[in-house]
C-alpha positions as CSV (number, residue, x, y, z in Angstrom):
1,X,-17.8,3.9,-6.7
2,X,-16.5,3.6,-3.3
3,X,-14.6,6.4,-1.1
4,X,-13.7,5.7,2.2
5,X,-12.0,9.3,4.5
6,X,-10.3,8.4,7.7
7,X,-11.1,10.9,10.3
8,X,-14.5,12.2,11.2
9,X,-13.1,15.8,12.1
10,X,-14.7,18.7,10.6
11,X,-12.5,18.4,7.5
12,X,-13.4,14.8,7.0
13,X,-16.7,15.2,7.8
14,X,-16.9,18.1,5.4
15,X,-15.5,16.0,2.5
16,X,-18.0,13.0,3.3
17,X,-20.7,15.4,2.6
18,X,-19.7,16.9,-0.7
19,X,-18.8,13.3,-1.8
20,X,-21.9,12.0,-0.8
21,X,-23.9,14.4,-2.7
22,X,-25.2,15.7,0.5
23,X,-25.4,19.4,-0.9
24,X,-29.5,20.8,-1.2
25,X,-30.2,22.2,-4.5
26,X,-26.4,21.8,-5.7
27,X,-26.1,18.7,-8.6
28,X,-24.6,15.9,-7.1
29,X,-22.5,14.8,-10.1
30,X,-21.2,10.9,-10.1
31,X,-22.8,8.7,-7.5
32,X,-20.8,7.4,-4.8
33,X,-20.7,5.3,-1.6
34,X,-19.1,6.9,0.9
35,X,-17.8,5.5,4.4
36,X,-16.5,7.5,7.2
37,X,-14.4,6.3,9.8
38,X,-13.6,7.1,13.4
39,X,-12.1,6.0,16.3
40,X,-14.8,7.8,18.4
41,X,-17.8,5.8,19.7
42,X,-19.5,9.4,20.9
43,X,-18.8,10.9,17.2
44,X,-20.2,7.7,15.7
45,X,-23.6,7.4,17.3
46,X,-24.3,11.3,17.0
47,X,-24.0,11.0,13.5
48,X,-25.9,7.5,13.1
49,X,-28.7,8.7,15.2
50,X,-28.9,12.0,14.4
51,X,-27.1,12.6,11.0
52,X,-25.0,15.7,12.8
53,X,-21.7,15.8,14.1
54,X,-21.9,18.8,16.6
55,X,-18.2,17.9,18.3
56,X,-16.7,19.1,15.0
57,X,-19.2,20.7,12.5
58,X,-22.0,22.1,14.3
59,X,-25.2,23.2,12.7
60,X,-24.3,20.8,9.2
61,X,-26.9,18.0,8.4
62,X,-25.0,14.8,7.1
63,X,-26.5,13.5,4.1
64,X,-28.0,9.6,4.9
65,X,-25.6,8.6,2.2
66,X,-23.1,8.9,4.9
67,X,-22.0,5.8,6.2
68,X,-20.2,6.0,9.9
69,X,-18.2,3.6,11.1
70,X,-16.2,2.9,14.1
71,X,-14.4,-1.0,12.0
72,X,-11.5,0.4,10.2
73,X,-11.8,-2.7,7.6
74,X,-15.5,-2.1,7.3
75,X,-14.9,1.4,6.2
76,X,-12.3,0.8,3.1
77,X,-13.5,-2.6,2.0
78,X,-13.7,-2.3,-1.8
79,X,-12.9,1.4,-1.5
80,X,-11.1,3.2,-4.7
81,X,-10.6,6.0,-2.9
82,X,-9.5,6.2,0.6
83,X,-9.1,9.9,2.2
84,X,-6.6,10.5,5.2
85,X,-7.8,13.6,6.9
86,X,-6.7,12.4,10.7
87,X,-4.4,15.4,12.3
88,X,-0.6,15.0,11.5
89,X,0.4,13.4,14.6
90,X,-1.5,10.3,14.7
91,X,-1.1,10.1,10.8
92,X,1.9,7.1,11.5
93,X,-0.5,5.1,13.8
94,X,-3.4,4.9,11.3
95,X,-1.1,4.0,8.3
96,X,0.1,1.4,10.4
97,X,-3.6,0.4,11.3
98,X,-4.8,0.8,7.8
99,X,-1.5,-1.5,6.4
100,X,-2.9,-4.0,8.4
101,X,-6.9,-3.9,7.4
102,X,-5.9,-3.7,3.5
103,X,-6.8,-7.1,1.9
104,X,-3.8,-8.9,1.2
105,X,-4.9,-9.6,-2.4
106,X,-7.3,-6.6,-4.6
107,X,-9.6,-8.2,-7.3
108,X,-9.0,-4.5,-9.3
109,X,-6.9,-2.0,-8.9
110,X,-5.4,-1.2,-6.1
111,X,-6.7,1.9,-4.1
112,X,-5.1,5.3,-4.0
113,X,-4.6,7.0,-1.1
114,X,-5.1,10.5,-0.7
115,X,-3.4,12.5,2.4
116,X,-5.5,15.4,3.1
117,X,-3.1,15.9,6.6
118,X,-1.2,19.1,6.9
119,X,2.3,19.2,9.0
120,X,5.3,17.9,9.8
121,X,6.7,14.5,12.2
122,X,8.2,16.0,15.3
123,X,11.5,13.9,15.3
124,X,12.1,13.2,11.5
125,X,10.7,16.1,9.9
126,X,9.0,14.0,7.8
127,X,5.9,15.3,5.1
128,X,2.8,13.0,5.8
129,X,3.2,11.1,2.3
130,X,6.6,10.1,3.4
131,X,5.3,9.1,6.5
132,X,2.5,6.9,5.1
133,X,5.4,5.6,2.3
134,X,7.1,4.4,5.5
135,X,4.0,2.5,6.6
136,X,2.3,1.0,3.5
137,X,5.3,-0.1,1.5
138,X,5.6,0.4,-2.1
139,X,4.8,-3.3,-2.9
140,X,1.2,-3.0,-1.8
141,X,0.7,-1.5,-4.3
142,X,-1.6,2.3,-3.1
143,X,-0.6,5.2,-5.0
144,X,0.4,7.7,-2.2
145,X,-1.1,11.6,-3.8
146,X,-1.4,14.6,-1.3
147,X,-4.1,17.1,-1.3
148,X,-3.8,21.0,0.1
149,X,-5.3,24.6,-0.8
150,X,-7.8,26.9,0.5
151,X,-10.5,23.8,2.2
152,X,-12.2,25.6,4.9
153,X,-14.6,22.9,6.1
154,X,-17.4,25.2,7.5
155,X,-17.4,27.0,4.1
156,X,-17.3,23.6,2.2
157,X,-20.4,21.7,4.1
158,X,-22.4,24.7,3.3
159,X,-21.6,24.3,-0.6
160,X,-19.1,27.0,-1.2
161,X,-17.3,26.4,-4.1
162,X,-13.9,25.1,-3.0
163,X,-10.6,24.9,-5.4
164,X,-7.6,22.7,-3.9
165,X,-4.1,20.8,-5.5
166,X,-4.2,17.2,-5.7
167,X,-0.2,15.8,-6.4
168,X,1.5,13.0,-7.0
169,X,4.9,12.4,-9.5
170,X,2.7,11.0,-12.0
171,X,0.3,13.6,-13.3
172,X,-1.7,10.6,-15.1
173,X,-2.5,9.0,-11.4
174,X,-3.4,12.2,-10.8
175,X,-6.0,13.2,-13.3
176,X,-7.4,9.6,-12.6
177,X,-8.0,10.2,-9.1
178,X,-9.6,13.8,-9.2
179,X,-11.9,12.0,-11.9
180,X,-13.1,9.9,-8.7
181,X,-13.5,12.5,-6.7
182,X,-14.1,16.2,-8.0
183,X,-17.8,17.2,-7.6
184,X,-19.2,20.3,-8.9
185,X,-18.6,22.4,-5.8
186,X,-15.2,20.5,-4.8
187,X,-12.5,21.3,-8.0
188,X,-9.1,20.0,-8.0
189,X,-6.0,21.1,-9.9
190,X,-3.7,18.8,-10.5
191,X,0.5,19.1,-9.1
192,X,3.4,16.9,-9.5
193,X,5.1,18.7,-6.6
194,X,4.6,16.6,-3.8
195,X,6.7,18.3,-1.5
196,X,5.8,21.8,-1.9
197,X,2.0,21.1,-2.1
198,X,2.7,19.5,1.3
199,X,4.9,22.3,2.7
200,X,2.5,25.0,2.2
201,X,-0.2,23.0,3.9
202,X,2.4,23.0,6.6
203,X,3.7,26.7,7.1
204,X,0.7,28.4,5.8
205,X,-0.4,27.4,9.6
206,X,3.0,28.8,11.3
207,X,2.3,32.1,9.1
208,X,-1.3,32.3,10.1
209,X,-0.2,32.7,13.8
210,X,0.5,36.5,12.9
211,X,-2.7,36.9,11.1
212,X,-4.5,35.8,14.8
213,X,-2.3,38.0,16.4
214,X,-3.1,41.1,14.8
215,X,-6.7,40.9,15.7
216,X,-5.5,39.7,18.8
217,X,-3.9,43.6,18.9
218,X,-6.6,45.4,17.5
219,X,-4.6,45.6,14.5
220,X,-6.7,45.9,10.9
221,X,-6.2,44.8,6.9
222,X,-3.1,46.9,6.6
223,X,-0.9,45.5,8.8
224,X,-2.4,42.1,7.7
225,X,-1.4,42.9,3.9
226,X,2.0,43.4,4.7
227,X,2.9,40.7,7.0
228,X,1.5,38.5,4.0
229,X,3.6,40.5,1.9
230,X,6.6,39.2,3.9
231,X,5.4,36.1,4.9
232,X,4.7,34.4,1.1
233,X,8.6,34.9,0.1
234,X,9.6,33.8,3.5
235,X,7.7,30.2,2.8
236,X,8.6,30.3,-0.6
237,X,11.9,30.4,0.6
238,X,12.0,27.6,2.8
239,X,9.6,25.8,0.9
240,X,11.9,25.7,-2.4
241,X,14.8,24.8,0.7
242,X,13.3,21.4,1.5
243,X,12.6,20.5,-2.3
244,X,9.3,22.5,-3.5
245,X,9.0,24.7,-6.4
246,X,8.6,28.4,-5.8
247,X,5.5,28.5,-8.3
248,X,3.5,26.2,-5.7
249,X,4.1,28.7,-3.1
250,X,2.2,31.0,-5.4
251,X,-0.5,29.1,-6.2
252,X,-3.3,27.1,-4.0
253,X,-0.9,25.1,-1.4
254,X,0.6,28.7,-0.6
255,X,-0.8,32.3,-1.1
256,X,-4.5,30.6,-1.3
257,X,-4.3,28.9,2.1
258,X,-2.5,31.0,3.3
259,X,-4.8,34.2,2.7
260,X,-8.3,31.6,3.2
261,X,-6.9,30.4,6.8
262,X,-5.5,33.7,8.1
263,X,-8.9,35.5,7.5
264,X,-11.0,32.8,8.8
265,X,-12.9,32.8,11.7
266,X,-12.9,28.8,11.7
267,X,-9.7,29.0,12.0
268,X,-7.9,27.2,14.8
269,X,-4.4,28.4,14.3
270,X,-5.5,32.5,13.8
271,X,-7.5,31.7,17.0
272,X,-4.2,30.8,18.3
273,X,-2.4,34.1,17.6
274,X,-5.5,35.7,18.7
275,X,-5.4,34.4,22.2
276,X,-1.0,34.4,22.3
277,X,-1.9,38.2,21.9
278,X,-3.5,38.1,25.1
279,X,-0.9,37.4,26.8
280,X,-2.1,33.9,27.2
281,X,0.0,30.9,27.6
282,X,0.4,28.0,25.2
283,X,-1.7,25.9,27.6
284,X,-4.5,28.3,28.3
285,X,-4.6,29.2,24.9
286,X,-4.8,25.1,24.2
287,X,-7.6,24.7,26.2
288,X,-9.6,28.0,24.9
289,X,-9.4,26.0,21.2
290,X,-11.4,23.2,20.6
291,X,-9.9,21.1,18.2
292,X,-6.2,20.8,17.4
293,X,-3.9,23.5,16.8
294,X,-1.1,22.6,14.4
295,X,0.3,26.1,14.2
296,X,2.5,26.0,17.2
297,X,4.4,22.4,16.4
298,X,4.8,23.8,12.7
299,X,6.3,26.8,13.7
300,X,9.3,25.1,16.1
301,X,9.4,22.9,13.0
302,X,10.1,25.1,10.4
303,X,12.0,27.2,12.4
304,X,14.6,23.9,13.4
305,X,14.8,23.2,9.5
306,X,15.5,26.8,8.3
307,X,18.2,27.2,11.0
308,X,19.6,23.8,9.6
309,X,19.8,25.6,6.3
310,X,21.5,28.7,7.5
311,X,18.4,30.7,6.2
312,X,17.2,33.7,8.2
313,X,13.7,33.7,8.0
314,X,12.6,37.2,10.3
315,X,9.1,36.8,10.3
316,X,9.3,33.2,11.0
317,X,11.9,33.6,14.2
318,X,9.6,36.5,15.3
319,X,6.4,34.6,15.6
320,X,8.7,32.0,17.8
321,X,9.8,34.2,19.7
322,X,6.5,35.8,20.7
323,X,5.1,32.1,21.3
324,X,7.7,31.2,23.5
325,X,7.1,34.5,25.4
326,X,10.6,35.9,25.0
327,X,9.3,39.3,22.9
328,X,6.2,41.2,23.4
329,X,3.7,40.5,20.3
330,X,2.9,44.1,19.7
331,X,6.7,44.8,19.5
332,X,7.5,42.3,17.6
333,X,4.2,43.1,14.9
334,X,5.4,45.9,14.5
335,X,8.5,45.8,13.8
336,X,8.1,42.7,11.3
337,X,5.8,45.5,9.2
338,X,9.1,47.5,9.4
């Protein structure tokens, strides 16, 4: 079978590699053809010529099974599978790119299309399935599922058993999809909640921020354990707010990602409280991250939609107000632990 992922980030790359069977001494379980895609030229020809793609995963070979491509029709032409794991705010521009490379006509199924991007439109609040909905309408015919959880792509290169949620309404299109794509290290469960598989994705990287700014502080594992204390019914909260259900919140999408990207050193967005406890600012702590941080636009986010709800979400509104400089982030720690 065919699987083509959009985005040659270190996620995407990470999830071309499992799915090409790129893993030494792992099983490779069903054999597939895998195409990656990529807007940059420099990204491209590292990984033709060399088979590494040191801009984004350093240090991982990429199996030759591994097809890089910079023709966005190349890379899903006859594709069951097509993986969007682009960062959240170009997600609109590539569904409108990809509407117009899909055939007009399939000679099989149509096929589905998997949203591995975690956050929210600036403007319309929108979840990245709804966004792509708006983009690829319904009469083409893709099934639209989302995927979140614990995916650390550094971890999941080097063949460290990964669990994630794979969603859509229809638990059958589900199941049929994670048959397509589950490999022996790379397990999916399977979620009809759309919307709160999505949201965690999304405010498990406002929440991280604390988790980067107590090492930022010096601070250790029990202050971290109770800010996640706080922090899982806060998202839960808001989560079940914007049409999630609280159980998600508990499971992979929330608690899982949320504990797997607050501890992580690959982390972008704990690297971003980390460097706010500096007493950096935004842009200096921009440029110190390679890579981008969706913490920061989450957190404004989530913040505008809770406020819209009347709910009073404390660690949420402290974390904002330490980013936009108007409380000092020990302070402010320390009395969300309280």
């Amino acid at each position: 079978m065919r699987v083509a992922i959009l985005g040659a980030g270190n996620l995407g790359t990470a999830l071309g590699i499992v799915l090409a069977g790129g893993m030494p001494g792992i099983r490779a379980g069903r054999s597939r053809d895998v195409s990656l895609w990529t807007i940059e030229p420099d990204v491209a020809s590292e990984i033709a010529a060399s088979r590494h793609n040191s801009k984004y995963l350093p240090g991982v070979a990429l199996p030759r099974g591994l097809h890089v491509t910079l023709d966005l029709a190349e890379a899903i032409a006859s594709a069951q599978v097509i993986l969007l794991a682009v960062p959240s705010k170009v997600v609109r521009s590539v569904a409108q790119r990809l509407c117009s490379a899909l055939p007009a006509t399939h000679t099989g199924p149509p096929p589905a299309l998997v949203s591995a991007a975690k956050g929210l439109e600036e403007g319309s609040y929108l979840r990245m399935s709804e966004v792509i909905a708006q983009e690829i309408p319904a009469q083409r015919g893709l099934p639209i599922l989302a995927m979140s959880g614990p995916s650390i792509a550094h971890e999941l290169a080097r063949g460290v058993p990964t669990a994630i949620t794979l969603a859509h309404p229809d638990a059958r299109t589900a199941r049929a999809v994670r048959r397509q794509i589950q490999t022996p290290i790379l397990r999916f469960q399977v979620s009809r909640d759309v919307a709160g598989v999505e949201l965690g994705g999304v405010l498990k990287n406002a929440y991280t921020l604390a988790f980067g700014l107590c090492d930022g502080l010096g601070l250790g594992l029990n202050t971290k354990s109770a800010l996640l204390t706080r922090a899982l019914p806060e998202m839960a909260r808001l989560g079940v707010a914007l049409g999630g259900r609280r159980a998600t919140f508990h499971d992979l999408p929330g608690l899982g990602d949320l504990v797997g990207t607050g501890l992580s050193d690959h982390s972008r967005n704990r690297r971003m409280g980390e460097e706010l406890a500096r007493r950096r600012s935004q842009e200096e702590a921009f440029s110190a991250i390679p890579g981008v941080v969706e913490g920061v636009g989450s957190l404004t986010l989530a913040r505008d939609l809770a406020a819209r709800r009347g709910l009073r979400l404390p660690i949420l509104e402290g974390l904002a107000a330490i980013v936009s400089g108007e409380k000092d982030p020990l302070t402010m720690i320390l009395r969300l632990v309280g």
